[in-house]
C-alpha positions as CSV (number, residue, x, y, z in Angstrom):
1,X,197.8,147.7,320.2
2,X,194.0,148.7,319.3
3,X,192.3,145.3,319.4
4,X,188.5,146.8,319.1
5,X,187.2,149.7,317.6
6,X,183.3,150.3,318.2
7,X,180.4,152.6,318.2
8,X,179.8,152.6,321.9
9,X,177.1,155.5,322.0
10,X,174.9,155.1,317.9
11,X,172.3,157.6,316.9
12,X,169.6,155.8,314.9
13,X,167.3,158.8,314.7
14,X,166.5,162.3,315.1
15,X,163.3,163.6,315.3
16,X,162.6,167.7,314.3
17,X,158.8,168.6,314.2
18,X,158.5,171.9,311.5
19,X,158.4,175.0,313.5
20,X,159.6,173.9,316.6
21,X,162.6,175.9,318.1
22,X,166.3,174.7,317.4
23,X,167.3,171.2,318.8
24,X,170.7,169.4,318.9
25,X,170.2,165.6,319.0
26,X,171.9,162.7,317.9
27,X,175.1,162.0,320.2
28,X,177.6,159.6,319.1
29,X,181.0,158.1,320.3
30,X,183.4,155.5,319.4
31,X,185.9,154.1,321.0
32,X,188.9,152.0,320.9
33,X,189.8,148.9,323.1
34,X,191.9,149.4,324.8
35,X,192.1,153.2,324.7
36,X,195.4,154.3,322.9
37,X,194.0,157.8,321.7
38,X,194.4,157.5,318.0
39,X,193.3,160.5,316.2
40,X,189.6,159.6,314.2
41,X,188.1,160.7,311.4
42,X,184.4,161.1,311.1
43,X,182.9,161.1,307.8
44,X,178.8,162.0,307.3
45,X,177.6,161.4,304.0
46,X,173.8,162.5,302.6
47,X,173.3,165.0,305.5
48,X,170.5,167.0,304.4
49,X,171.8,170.5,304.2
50,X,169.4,171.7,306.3
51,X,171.2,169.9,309.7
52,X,174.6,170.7,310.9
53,X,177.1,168.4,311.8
54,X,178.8,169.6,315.2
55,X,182.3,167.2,315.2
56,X,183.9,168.5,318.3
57,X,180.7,167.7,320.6
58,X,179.8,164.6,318.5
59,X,176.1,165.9,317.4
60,X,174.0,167.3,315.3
61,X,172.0,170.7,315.2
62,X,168.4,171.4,313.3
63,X,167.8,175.2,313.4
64,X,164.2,175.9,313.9
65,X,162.6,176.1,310.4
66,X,158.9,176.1,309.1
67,X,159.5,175.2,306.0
68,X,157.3,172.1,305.0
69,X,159.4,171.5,302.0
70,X,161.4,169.4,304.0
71,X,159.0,166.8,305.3
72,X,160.9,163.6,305.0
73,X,162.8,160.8,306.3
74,X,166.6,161.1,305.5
75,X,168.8,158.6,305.8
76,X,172.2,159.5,306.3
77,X,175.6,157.5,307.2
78,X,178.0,158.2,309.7
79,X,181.7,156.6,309.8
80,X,184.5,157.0,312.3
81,X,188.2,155.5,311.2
82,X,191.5,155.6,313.1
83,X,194.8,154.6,311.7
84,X,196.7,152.1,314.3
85,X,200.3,152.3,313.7
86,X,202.0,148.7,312.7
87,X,205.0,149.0,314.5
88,X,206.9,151.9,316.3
89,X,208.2,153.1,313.2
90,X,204.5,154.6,311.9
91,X,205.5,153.8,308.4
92,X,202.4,151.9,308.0
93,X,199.0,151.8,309.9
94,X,195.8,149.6,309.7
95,X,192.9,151.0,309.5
96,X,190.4,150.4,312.0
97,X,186.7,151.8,311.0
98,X,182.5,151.2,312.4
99,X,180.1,152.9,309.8
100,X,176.4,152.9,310.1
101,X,173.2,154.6,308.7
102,X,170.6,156.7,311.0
103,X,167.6,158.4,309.9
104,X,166.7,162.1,309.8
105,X,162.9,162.4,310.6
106,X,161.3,166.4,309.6
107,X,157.5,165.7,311.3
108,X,154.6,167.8,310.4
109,X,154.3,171.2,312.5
110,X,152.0,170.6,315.4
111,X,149.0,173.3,315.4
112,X,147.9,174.1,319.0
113,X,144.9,176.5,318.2
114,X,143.7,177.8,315.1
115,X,141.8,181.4,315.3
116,X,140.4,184.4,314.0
117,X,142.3,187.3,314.8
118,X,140.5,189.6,313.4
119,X,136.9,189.5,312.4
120,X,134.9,190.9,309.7
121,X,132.0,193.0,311.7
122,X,128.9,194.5,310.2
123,X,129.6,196.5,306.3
124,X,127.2,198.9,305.8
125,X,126.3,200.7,302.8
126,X,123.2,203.1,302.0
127,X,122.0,202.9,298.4
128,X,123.4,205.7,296.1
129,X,126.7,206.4,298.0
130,X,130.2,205.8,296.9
131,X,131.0,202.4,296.7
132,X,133.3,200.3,299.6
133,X,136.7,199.5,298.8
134,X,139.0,197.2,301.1
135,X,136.5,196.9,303.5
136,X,136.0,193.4,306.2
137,X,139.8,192.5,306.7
138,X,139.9,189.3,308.4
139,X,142.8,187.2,309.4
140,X,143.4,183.4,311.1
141,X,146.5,182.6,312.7
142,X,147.8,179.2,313.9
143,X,150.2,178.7,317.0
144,X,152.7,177.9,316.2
145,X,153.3,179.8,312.9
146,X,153.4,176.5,310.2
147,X,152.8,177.6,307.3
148,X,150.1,175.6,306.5
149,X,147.9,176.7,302.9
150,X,144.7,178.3,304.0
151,X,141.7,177.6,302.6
152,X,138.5,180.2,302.8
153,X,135.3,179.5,301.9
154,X,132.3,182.6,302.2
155,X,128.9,181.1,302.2
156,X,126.1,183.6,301.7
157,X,127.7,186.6,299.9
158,X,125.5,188.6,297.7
159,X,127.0,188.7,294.2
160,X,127.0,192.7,293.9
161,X,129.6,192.2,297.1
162,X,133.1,191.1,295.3
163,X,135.6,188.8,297.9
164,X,139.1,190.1,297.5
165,X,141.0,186.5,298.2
166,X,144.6,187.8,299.1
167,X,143.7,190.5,300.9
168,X,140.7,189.1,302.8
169,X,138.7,192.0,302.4
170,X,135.7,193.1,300.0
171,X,134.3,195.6,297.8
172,X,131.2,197.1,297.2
173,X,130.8,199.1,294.1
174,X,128.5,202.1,294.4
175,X,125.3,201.2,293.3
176,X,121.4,202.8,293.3
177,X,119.3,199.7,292.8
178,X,116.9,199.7,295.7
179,X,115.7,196.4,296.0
180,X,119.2,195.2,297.2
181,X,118.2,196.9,300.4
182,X,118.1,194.2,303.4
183,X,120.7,192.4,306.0
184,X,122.7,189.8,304.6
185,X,124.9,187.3,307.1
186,X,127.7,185.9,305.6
187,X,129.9,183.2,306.8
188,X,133.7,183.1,306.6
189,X,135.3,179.8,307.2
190,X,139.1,179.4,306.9
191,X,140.4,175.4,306.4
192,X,144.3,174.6,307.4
């Protein structure tokens, strides 16, 4: 006869920082005293659906995501019950069960660096000719990808020169006014 049924191995959290790779954490195991072998049933309740529940190895799996929707803490409940048998006629059981609550943790993705890939370089345009389209692409990339909103802020662009914001380039309609004639730096700075 099952005198104790425990949780001899608890998760209490797992950690996932956005855009990491995959991880399987969270290992649990109960047992019974003394050890009979009593089938068990494990029950998880509020598991995010974004974290798999792996029964036969007794963990949990977090595929790698950057989404940063699902920056959180998530509390979620495990249970285990087994059904001891009576008498030796199985008829009726009592049921023996340990339930407790761990967290689910989604961190903030960790930038390494922050660069620009690509630079605008010098635009040139001589007075009179056709005007610039899509010209300057830039681009800023952060290791790891995370999806962060970028900000970009130009300082020193000449209002005849028009920013195109989702396609980080410019355009310069054509134009024969002489005194725009002259060098003008501009500064691009992207914000994650």
């Amino acid at each position: 006869m099952v005198s104790t049924y425990t949780d001899t191995t608890t998760v209490t959290e797992i950690r996932y920082g956005i855009g990491t790779p995959t991880i399987t954490d969270g290992l649990y195991v109960f047992d019974e005293a003394p050890f009979c072998g009593y089938p068990e049933t494990v029950t998880v309740t509020n598991l995010p659906v974004f974290v798999n529940h792996n029964e036969p190895s007794s963990d949990f799996t977090i595929p790698s995501t950057s989404d940063l929707s699902l920056l959180g803490e998530y509390i979620v409940t495990l249970k285990s019950e087994i059904c001891v048998p009576d008498d030796y006629t199985q008829a009726t059981c009592t049921t023996m069960e340990v339930e407790y609550d761990f967290k689910v943790i989604m961190q903030p993705c960790i930038v390494n660096t922050y660069t620009a890939t690509k630079e605008v370089g010098d635009i040139s345009y001589n007075i009179g000719a056709s005007g610039l389209v899509d010209v300057g692409n830039y681009i800023f990339d952060e290791d790891p990808v995370c999806n962060y909103p970028e900000t970009v802020t130009l300082f020193g662009l000449p209002a005849f020169v028009t920013h195109i914001d989702p396609d980080s380039n410019f355009d310069l309609p054509q134009t024969n006014d002489l005194s725009l004639i002259g060098s003008y730096p501009v500064t691009i700075r992207s914000e994650i």
